[in-house]
C-alpha positions in Angstrom: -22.1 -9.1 -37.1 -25.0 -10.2 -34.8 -24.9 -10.6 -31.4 -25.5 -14.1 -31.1 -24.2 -17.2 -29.2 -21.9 -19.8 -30.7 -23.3 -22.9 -32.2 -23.3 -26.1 -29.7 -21.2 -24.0 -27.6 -21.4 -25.9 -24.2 -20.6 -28.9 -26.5 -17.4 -27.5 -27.3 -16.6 -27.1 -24.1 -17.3 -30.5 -22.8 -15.1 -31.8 -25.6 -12.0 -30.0 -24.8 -12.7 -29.6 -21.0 -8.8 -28.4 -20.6 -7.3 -26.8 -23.7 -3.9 -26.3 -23.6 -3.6 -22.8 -24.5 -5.8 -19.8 -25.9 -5.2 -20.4 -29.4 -6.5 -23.8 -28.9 -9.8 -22.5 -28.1 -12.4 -21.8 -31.4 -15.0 -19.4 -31.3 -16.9 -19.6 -28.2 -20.0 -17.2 -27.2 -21.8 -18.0 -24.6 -24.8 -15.9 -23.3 -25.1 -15.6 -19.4 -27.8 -15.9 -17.3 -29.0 -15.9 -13.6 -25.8 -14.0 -12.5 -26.0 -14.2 -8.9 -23.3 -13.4 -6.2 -22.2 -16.5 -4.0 -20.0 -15.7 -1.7 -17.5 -13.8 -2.8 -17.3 -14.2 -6.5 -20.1 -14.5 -9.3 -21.9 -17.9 -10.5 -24.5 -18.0 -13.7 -25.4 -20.5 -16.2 -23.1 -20.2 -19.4 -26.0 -21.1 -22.4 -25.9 -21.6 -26.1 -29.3 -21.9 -26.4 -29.3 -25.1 -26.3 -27.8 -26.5 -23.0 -26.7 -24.8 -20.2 -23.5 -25.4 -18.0 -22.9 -23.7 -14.4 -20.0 -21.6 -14.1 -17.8 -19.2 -11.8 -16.0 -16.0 -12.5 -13.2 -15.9 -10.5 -12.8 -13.4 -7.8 -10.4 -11.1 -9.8 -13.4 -10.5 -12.6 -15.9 -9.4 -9.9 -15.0 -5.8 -11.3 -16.1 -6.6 -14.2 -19.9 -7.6 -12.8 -19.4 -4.5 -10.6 -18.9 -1.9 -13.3 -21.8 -3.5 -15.4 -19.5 -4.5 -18.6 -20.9 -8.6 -17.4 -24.6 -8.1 -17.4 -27.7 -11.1 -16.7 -28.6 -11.9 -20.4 -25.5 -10.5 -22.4 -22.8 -12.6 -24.1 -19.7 -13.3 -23.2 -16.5 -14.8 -25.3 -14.2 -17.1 -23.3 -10.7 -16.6 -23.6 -9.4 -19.3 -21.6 -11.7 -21.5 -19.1 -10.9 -25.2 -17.5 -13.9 -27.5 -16.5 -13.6 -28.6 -13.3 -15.5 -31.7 -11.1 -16.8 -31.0 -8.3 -16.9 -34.3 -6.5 -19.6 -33.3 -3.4 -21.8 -32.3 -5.9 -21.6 -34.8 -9.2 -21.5 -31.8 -11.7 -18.8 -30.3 -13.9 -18.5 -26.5 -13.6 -16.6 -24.1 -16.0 -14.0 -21.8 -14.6 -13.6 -18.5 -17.0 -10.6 -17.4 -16.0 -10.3 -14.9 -19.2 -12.7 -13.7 -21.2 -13.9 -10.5 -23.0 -17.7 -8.8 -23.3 -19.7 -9.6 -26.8 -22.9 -7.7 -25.8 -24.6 -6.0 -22.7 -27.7 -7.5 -21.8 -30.3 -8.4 -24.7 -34.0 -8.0 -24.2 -34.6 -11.8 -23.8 -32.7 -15.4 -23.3 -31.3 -16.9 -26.3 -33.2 -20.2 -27.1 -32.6 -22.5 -30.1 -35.1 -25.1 -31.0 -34.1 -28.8 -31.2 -36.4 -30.7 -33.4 -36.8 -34.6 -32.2 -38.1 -35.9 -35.4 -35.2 -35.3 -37.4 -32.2 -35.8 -34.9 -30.1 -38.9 -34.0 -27.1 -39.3 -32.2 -23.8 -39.6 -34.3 -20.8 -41.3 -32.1 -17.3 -41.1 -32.8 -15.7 -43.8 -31.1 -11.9 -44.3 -31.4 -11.0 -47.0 -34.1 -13.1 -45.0 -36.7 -13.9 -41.1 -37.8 -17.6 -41.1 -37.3 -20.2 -43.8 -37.1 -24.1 -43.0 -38.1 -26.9 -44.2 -37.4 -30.2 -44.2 -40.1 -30.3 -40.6 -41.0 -29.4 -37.0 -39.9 -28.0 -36.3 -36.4 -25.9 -34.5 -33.8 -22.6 -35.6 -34.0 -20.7 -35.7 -30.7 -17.2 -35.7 -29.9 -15.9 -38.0 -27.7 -14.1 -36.2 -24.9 -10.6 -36.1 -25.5 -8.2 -37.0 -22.6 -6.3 -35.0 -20.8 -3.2 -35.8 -18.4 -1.8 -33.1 -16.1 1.9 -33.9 -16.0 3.8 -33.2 -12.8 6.4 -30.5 -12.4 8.6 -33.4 -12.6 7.6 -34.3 -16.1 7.6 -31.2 -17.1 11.1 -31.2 -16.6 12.1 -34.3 -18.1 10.1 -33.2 -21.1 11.7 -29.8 -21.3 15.2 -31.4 -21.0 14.7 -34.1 -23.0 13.6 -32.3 -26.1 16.0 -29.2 -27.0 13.3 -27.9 -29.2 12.4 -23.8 -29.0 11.4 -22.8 -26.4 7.4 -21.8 -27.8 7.0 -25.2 -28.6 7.5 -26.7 -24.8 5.0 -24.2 -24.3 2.4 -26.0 -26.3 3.3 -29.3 -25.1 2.3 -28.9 -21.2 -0.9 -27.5 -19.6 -0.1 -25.1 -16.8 -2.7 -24.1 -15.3 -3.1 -20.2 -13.9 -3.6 -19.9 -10.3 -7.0 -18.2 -11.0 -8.6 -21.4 -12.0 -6.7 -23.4 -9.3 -9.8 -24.0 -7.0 -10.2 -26.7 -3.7 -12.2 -29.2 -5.8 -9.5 -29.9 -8.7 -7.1 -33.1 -8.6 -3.5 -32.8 -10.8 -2.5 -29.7 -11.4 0.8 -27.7 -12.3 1.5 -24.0 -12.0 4.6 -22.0 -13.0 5.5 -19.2 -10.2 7.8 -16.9 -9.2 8.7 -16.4 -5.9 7.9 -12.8 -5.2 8.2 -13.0 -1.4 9.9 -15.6 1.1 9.2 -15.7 4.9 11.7 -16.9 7.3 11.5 -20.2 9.2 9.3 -19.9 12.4 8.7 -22.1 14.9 6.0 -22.8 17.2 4.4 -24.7 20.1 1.5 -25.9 20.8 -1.0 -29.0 22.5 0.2 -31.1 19.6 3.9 -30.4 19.9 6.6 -28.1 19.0 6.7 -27.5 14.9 8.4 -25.3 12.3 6.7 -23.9 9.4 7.8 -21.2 6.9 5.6 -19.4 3.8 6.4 -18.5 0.5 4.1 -15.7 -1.9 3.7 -16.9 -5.4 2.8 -15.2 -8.5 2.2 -16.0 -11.9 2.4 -14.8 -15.4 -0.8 -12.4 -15.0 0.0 -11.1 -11.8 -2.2 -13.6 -9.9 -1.0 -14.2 -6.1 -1.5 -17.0 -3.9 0.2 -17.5 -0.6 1.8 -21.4 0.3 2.6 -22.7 3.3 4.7 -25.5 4.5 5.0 -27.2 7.9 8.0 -29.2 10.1 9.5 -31.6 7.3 7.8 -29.8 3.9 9.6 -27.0 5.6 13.0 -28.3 5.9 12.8 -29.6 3.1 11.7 -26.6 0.7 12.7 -23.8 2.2 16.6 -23.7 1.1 14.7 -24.9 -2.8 12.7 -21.8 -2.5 15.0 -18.7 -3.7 13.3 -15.1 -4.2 12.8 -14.1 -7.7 13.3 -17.4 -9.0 10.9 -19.5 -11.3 9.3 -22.9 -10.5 7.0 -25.4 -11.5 4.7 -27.1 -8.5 2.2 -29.7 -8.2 0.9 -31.7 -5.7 -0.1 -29.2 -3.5 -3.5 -28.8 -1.8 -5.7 -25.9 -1.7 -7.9 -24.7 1.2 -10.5 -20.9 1.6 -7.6 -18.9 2.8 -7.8 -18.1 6.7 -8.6 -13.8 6.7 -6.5 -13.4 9.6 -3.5 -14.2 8.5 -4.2 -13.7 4.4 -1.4 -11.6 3.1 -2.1 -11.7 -0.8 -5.2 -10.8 -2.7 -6.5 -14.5 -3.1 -9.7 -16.4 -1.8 -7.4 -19.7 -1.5 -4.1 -20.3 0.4 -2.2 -23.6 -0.9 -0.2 -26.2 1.4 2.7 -28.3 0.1 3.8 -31.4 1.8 6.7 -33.4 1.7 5.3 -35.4 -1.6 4.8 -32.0 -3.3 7.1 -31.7 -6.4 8.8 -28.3 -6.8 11.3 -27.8 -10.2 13.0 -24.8 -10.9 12.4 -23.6 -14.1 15.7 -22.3 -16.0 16.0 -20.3 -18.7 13.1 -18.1 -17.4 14.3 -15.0 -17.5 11.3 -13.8 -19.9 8.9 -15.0 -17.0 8.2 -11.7 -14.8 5.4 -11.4 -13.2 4.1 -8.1 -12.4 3.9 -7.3 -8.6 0.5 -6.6 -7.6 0.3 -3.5 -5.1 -2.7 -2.0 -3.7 -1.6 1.7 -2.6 -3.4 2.9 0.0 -2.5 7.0 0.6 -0.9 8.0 3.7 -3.6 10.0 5.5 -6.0 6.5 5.1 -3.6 4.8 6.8 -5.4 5.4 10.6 -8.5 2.7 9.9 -5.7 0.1 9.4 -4.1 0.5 13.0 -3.9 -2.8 15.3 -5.9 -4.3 12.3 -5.4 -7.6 10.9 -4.9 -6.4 7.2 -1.8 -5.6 6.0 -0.9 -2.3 3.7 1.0 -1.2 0.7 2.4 2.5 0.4 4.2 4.3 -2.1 6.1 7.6 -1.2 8.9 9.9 -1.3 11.7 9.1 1.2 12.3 12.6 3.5 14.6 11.0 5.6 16.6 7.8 6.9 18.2 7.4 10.3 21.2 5.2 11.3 20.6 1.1 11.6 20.0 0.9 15.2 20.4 -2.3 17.6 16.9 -4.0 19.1 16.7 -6.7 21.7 14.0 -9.1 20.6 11.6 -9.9 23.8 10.9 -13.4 22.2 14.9 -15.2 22.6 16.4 -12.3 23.7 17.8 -11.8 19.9 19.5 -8.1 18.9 18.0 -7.6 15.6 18.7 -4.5 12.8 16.3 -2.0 12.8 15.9 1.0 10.7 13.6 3.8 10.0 12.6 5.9 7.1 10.5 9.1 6.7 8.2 8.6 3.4 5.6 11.5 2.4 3.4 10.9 -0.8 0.5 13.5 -2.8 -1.8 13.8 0.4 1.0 16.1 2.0 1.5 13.6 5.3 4.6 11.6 6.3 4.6 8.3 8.2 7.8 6.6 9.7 8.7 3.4 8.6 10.2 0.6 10.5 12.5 -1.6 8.5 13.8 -4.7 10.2 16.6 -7.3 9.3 17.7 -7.9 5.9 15.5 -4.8 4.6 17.6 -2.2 7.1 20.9 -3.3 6.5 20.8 -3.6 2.5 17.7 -2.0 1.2 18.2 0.7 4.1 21.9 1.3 3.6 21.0 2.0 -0.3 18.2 4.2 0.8 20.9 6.0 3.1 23.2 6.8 0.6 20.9 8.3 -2.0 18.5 10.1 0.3 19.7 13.5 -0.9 18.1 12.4 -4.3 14.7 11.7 -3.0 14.1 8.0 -4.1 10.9 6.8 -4.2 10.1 3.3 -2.4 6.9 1.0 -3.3 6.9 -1.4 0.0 4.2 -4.3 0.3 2.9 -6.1 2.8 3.4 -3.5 5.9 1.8 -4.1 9.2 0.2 -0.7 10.7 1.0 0.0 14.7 0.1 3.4 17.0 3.3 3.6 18.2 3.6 7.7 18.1 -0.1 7.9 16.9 0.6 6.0 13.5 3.4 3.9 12.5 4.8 0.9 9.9 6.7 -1.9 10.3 8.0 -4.4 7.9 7.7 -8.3 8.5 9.2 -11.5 7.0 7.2 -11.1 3.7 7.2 -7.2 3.0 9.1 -6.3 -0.3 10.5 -2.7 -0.5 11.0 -1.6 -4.2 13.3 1.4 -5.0 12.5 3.9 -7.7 10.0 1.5 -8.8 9.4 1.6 -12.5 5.6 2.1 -11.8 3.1 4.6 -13.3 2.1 5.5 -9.4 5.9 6.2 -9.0 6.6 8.4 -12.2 3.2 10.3 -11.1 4.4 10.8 -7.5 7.9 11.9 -8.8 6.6 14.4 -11.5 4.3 15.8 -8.1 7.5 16.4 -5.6 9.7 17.4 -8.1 7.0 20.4 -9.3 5.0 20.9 -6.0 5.9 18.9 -2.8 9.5 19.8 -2.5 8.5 23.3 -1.6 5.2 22.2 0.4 5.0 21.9 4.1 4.5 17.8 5.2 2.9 17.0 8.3 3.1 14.0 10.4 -0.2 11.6 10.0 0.7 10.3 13.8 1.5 14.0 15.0 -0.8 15.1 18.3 -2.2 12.2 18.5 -0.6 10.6 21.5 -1.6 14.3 23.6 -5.4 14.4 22.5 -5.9 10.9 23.2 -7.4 11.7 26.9 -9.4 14.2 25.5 -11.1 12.4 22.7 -9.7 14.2 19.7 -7.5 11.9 18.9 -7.4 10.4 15.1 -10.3 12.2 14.5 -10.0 13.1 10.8 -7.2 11.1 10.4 -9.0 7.3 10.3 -12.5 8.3 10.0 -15.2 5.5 8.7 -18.4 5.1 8.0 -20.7 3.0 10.3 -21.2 0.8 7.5 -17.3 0.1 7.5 -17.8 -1.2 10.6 -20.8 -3.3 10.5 -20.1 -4.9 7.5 -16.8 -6.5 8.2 -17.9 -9.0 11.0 -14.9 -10.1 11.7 -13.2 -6.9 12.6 -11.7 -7.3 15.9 -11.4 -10.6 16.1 -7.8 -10.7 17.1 -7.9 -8.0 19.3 -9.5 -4.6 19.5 -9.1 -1.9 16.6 -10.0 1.4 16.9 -11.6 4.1 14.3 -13.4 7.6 14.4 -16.7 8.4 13.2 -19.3 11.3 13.2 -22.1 10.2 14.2 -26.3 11.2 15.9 -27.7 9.7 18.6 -31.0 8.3 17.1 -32.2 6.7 20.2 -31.6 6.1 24.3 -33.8 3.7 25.5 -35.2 4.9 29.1 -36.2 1.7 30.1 -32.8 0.1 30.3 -30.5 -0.3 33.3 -28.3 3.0 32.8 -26.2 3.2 35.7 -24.9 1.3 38.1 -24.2 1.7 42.1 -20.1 2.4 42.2 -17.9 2.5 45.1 -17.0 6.5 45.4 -13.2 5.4 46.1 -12.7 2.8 43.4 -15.4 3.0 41.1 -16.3 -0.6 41.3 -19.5 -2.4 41.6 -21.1 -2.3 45.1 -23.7 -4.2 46.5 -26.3 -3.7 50.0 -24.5 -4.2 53.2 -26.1 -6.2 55.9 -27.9 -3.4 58.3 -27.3 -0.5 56.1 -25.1 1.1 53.6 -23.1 -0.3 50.8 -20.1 -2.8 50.5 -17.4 -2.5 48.0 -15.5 -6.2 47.3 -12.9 -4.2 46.0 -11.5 -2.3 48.7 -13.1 -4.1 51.1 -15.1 -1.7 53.2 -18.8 -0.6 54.1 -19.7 2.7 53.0 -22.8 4.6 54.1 -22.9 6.4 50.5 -22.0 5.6 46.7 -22.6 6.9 44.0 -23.8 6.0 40.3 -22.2 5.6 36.9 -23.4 5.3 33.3 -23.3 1.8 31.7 -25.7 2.4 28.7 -26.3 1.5 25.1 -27.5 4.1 22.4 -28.1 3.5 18.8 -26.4 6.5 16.8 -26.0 6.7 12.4 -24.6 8.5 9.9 -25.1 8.6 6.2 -24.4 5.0 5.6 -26.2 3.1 8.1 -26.6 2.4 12.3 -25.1 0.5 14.9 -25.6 0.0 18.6 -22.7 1.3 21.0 -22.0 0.8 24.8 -20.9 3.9 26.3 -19.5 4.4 30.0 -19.3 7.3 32.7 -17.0 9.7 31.4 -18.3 9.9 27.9 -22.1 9.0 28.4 -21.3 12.6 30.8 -20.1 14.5 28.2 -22.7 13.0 25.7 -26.1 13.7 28.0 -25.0 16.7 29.9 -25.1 15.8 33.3 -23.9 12.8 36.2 -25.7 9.9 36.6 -26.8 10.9 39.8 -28.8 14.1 38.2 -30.5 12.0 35.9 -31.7 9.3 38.3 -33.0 12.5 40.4 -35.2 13.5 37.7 -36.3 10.0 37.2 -37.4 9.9 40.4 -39.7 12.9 40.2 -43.2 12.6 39.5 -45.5 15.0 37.2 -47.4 14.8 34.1 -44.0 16.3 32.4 -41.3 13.6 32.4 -38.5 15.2 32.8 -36.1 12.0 32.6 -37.4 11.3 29.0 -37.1 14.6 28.0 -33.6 14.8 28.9 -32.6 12.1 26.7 -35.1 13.4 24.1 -32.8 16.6 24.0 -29.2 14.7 23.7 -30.8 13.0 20.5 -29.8 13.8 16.8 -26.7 16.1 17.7 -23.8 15.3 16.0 -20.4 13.4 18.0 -16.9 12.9 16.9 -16.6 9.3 18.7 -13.6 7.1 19.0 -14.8 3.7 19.0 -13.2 0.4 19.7 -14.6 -2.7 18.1 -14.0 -6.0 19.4 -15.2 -9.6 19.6 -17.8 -11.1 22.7 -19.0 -14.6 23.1 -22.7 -14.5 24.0 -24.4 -17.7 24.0 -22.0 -19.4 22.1 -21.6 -16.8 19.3 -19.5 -14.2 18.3 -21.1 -10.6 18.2 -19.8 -7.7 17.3 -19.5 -4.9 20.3 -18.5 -1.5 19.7 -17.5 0.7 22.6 -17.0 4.4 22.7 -13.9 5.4 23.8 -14.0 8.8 24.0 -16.3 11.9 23.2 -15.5 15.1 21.1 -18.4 18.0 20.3 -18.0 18.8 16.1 -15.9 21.6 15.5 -17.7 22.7 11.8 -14.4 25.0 11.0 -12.4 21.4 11.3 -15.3 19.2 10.0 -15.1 21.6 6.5 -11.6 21.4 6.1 -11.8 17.9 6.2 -15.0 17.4 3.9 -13.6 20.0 1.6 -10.6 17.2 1.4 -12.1 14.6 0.9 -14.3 16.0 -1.9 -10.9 16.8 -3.5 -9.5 13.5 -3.3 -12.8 12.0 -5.2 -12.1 14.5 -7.5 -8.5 13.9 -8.6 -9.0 10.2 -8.1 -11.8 10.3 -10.8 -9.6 12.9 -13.2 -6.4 10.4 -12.7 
């Protein structure tokens, strides 16, 4: 068959901008060209050869640009699509939510030749078939109209006409939360609830408030998180039951805020009090598969005091009694329990599981833990309580004995290996090496590039990671030390008559004595970054005190002996723990990252732990 583009394919589309369901869709191969990334999903023009139409591959088919199987120039079959207006800019754009690869790239664009002599136009209006004019032409459908019913009318329809259940199907559009986009009017959508929050409240300059949030999936796994505040709150949140289905429309969609994004999703939706949400009986068929996104145990050390939340999968090793917690908030005693989970990477992690999750969930746990049941949990924040730590919130889900191919493999593992294999702690000696800089380590070790190419890192408050790093470069001209009070360290400044005055513990001294305060750009293997570094660690790092190194500044001589002192401390390898966190400077956020402490590299250690993670690559790549 050749590898060749539908016939008036963009037509097609423009004439059946919504169809109601795959198999309403014909034949339609489109050839793409001038893939570009925007933001954080792919655009290219969608051509037949004749015309053109701009469209958008949703975020969950980036992998498919990424791996190379959507290449500039090849061809593309849509599976399903929706043609959406974007009102800003006057243009229709095509949504492919589904679609499968023709061909790779081809050696040139498709272009079919439209001759003007012999073409007319052909309209179709609606009191007759097909009305020519003198001659041979294009005929164009008129573009049919579509009306997105409400999850109200859906209802009605489905209860008002006892006819199967495949049929109702084909008689409303629902559209899949993949296409849903900020730009789009009517819509409906048929969700589960997969994950209810409880009702919060909150206070602010505006006034006091309540607000509550629900995660919805749909049929192909999509999620999307929704939100509801003060009366769309009251009045939804008893509606709202987990695991149940529902139609909603009237919602709105906004770019989902990354701080407090708990689903996989570039938009978060609102629903207001005018928002219309049905449950859908008789849904039983409708089960969405949960999404998770496993991160192993001994990874789990770049997440701490972040902002992103994690899932895990593991074996449970152990479960202690529900335990009593005073809430600092209202004062509140609140169930909490915690379990021991170890998974293939041979560490444990405790996990903290509050309310609901350590009564029922924990109790069931409890009683089976001599059988070794495996939990899937979602949605788990990451602490550094006891070096690493989890703790479940209002939205994590905790799945026993999962029936999950990442379960059956981690089963198959324990029950043939891991029983018998020694498990260490992920957070163990990491509270005692903290003053001495080897803490974490290995454990949550990045790249430089991890760092500098997540801006908004830090934004809430400081997180922390290792890295191995050089020090490419010390400038010698900048201001590296500063005078310090010998008693309190602090900034001191010239005394009227003589000697030095510390604001801090309000004294003159005669002497003080100097500290580092510096900046050094170090890299690794994936990029640079500029780092502050203070006393202690800028000691360890250059050899000697501030005070030595101002002394050989001062000395004169046709050998510099100041420059090649910070010649010598350059390109030898560091273990750093850094902290990275937000400053304001002029007006805009910059990145700062800060070490926080200083370890030499001990090769023995740094093997094991490449040796590792070679093997991890490995198996991932063999799995």
């Amino acid at each position: 068959m050749d590898k060749t583009v539908s016939p008036d394919a963009i037509s097609t589309i423009l004439s059946n901008p919504s169809p109601d369901s795959s198999s309403d869709i014909p034949e339609i191969v489109v050839q793409v060209l001038d893939l570009k990334l925007t933001g954080n999903r792919y655009m290219f023009n969608a051509s037949d050869g004749k015309k053109r139409l701009k469209a958008i591959l949703p975020s969950n088919l980036s992998s498919e640009v990424i791996s190379g199987n959507i290449q500039n120039k090849g061809l593309i079959r849509l599976l399903d699509y929706a043609l959406n207006e974007i009102p800003t800019k006057s243009e229709k754009y095509l949504i492919v939510t589904k679609c499968e690869v023709v061909s790779p790239a081809l050696e040139m664009e498709i272009k079919i030749e439209v001759k003007s002599d012999e073409s007319g136009i052909i309209l179709k209006p609606k009191q007759e078939d097909e009305v020519k004019k003198d001659g041979p032409g294009i005929v164009l459908k008129p573009k049919q109209e579509m009306v997105a019913k409400s999850a109200a009318q859906i209802l009605r329809d489905q209860n008002g006409n006892m006819a199967p259940a495949a049929r109702l199907a084909m008689t409303r559009r629902v559209h899949p939360l993949v296409s849903l986009n900020p730009y789009q009017g009517n819509w409906t959508i048929k969700v589960r609830v997969t994950s209810k929050g409880n009702m919060r409240t909150y206070k602010n300059a505006r006034g006091e408030g309540c607000v509550f949030n629900v995660e919805l999936t749909d049929e192909d796994g999509t999620q999307i998180q929704a939100t509801m505040f003060n009366e769309a709150a009251r009045k939804f949140y008893d509606r709202f039951q987990l695991g149940k289905v529902y139609y909603i429309s009237r919602g709105t969609l906004r770019v989902a805020n990354k701080q407090f994004k708990t689903v996989q999703n570039d938009y978060e939706m609102n629903l207001n009090e005018n928002s219309e949400v049905e449950e859908a009986v008789n849904e039983t068929a409708f089960i969405p598969q949960t999404k998770f996104n496993f991160v192993p145990i001994d990874e789990l050390g770049r997440y701490v005091n972040g902002t992103e939340l994690v899932d895990i999968i593991g074996v449970v090793q152990n479960v202690s009694p529900t335990m009593s917690i005073r809430r600092k908030s209202n004062n509140e005693m609140v169930p909490k329990r915690d379990i021991t989970v170890a998974d293939e990477t041979k560490r444990t992690v405790t996990v903290s599981l509050w309310n609901e999750l350590a009564t029922n969930v924990g109790q069931e746990l409890l009683d089976n833990a001599d059988k070794s049941p495996i939990v899937a949990i979602k949605s788990l924040k990451v602490g550094d309580f006891q070096g690493i730590s989890l703790s479940t919130l209002g939205r994590s889900t905790v799945l026993v004995n999962p029936d999950l191919p990442e379960a059956k493999k981690l089963k198959s593992w324990y029950e043939s290996e891991g029983k018998g294999t020694s498990m260490a702690s992920i957070g163990s000696g990491l509270g005692s090496l903290a003053k001495s800089g080897a803490r974490s380590m290995y454990s949550d070790r990045v790249s430089l590039t991890h760092i500098t190419s997540n801006p908004s890192l830090g934004d809430e408050k400081p997180v922390f990671f290792s890295i191995k790093a050089y020090i490419s470069l010390i400038k010698p001209d900048q201001a590296m030390w500063y005078r310090a009070c010998k008693t309190c360290n602090k900034k001191v400044t010239d005394a009227l008559g003589s000697g030095y005055w510390c604001e801090g513990c309000q004294k003159n001294d005669e002497e003080c004595s100097l500290r580092y305060i510096m900046v050094a750009r170090v890299c690794d293997g994936s990029g640079e970054a500029w780092i502050s570094i203070f006393n202690e660690e800028a000691e360890r790092i250059i050899g000697c005190s501030a005070d030595a190194l101002n002394e050989l500044k001062s000395q004169l001589g046709d050998d510099n002996s100041y420059q090649m002192k910070l010649k010598e401390v350059t390109w030898v390898p560091h273990l750093l723990r850094v902290s990275v966190a937000q400053q304001e400077y002029n007006n805009e956020k910059r990145q700062r990252v800060t070490v926080r402490a200083v370890a030499p590299v001990d090769f023995a250690a740094e093997s094991k732990f490449l040796l590792e993670e070679i093997s991890k690559k490995v198996s991932h790549q063999n799995a």
